[in-house]
N, C-alpha and C positions, 0 to 999 in steps of 0.2 A: 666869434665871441658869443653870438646868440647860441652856439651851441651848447658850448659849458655853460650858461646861464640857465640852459633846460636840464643839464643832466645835476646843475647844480638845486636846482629850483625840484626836480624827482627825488632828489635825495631828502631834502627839507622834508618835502611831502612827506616820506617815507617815517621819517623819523619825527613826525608829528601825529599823522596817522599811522598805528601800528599795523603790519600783515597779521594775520591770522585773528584778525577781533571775530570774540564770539557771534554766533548768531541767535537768533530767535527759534530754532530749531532745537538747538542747545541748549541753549538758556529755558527755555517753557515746559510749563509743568504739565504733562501730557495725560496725568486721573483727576481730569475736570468732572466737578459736582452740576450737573445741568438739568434746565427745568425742562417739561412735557408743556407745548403750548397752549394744551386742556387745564392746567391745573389752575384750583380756584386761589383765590388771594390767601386766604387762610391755610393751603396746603403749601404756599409757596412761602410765606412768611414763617413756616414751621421748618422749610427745610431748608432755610437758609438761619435759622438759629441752630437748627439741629447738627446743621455739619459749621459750624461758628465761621459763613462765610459771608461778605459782604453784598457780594451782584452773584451772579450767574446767569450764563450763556444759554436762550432758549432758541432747542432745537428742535428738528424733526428729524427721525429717523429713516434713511432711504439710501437703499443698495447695502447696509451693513453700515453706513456711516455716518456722521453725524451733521446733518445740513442745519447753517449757523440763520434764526430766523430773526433773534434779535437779541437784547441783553436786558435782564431785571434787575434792580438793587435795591438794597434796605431804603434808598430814600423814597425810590415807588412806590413801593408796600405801607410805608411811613403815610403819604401823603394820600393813599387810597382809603389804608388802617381810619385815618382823622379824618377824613374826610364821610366818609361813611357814617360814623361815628357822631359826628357833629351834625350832619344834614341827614340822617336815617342812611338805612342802606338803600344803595342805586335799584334802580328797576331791575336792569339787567345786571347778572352776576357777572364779576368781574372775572378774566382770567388771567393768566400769566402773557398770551399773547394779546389780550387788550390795556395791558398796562406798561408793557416792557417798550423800552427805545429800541424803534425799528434800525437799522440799517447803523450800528454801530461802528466805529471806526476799527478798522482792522486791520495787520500788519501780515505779509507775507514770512516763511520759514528761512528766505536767505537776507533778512532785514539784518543792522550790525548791530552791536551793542549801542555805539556812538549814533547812530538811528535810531536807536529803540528810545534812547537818554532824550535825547533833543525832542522828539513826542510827547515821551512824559511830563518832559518840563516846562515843554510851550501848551500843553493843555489840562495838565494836572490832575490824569486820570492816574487811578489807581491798578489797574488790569488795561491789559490787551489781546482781544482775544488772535488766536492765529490761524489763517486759513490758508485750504489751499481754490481758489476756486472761492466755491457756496461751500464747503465743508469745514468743519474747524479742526485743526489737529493740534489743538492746547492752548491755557493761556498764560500770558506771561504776568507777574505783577513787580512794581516796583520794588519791591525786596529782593525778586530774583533779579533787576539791573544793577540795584545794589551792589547783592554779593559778586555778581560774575563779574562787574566793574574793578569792583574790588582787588579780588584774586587774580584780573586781568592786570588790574595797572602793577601789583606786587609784583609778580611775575615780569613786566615790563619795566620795572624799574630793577631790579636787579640784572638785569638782563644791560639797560642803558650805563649801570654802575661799570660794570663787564667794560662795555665799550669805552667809557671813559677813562678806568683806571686798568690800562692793561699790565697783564702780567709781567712783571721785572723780571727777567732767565738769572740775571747777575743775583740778587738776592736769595732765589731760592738755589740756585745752583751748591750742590756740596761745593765746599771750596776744595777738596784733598783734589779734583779734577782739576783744578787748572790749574795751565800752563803758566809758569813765569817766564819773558824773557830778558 
């Protein structure tokens, strides 16, 4: 009994977790717009209006690729911009690496979509960057779990429609084929 209970209990699995869910390799948007850890607050706040993005992943470049050092966002820039502002400018000039969140949370390339979902929604980040190692090889944001969820579950519900309502042969069969006896 406990055996059909396992193969019965795989199958449940199977058909609640789908095979082949995207991943983060897939899913991720791999011409990431990203800052230089020198750049000063005013170059960085330009260039994340200039490309209309929100954060960006600061890197340093090494060996040909891009080592993930931390992550900026408009609310950084935001609160440095005011803060400056309001109490005079800092002594020291700000830069992209002294403002940016160090050690930002990051997701590997064979992460699922259904992994990717559960991140976004238990901390309500907007991106993810993706690494392999210290290097980032794209990021993903919730528009792209969105759509790949999306066109995943579409796909997976026609697919479960399939299983559930199988093809009738007697219906679509010509009838001039069959036999009467």
């Amino acid at each position: 009994m406990s055996q059909s209970y396992n193969e019965s209990a795989a199958k449940d699995t199977e058909a609640v977790h789908p095979k082949n869910a995207p991943t983060a390799e897939e899913i991720m948007n791999r011409h990431v717009h990203s800052v230089d850890p020198s750049m000063g607050l005013h170059d960085v706040t330009s260039f994340l209006l200039k490309h209309q993005i929100s954060n960006a992943p600061v890197v340093r470049r090494e060996n040909n690729r891009d080592v993930l050092l931390g992550f900026i966002s408009e609310s950084d820039c935001l609160e440095f911009l005011a803060n400056g502002v309001f109490y005079g400018e800092p002594s020291l000039p700000q830069t992209a690496e002294t403002m940016m969140k160090k050690h930002p949370v990051c997701v590997g390339p064979d992460q699922d979509v259904f992994t990717l979902t559960s991140i976004f929604l238990s901390h309500n980040y907007r991106h993810l960057p993706v690494v392999d190692g210290q290097y980032l090889l794209g990021i993903i944001s919730r528009r792209d779990i969105i759509k790949s969820l999306e066109a995943y579950y579409r796909q997976w519900t026609k697919s479960r429609d399939r299983d559930r309502f199988p093809v009738d042969l007697h219906q679509i069969m010509n009838q001039r084929f069959l036999v009467t006896r």
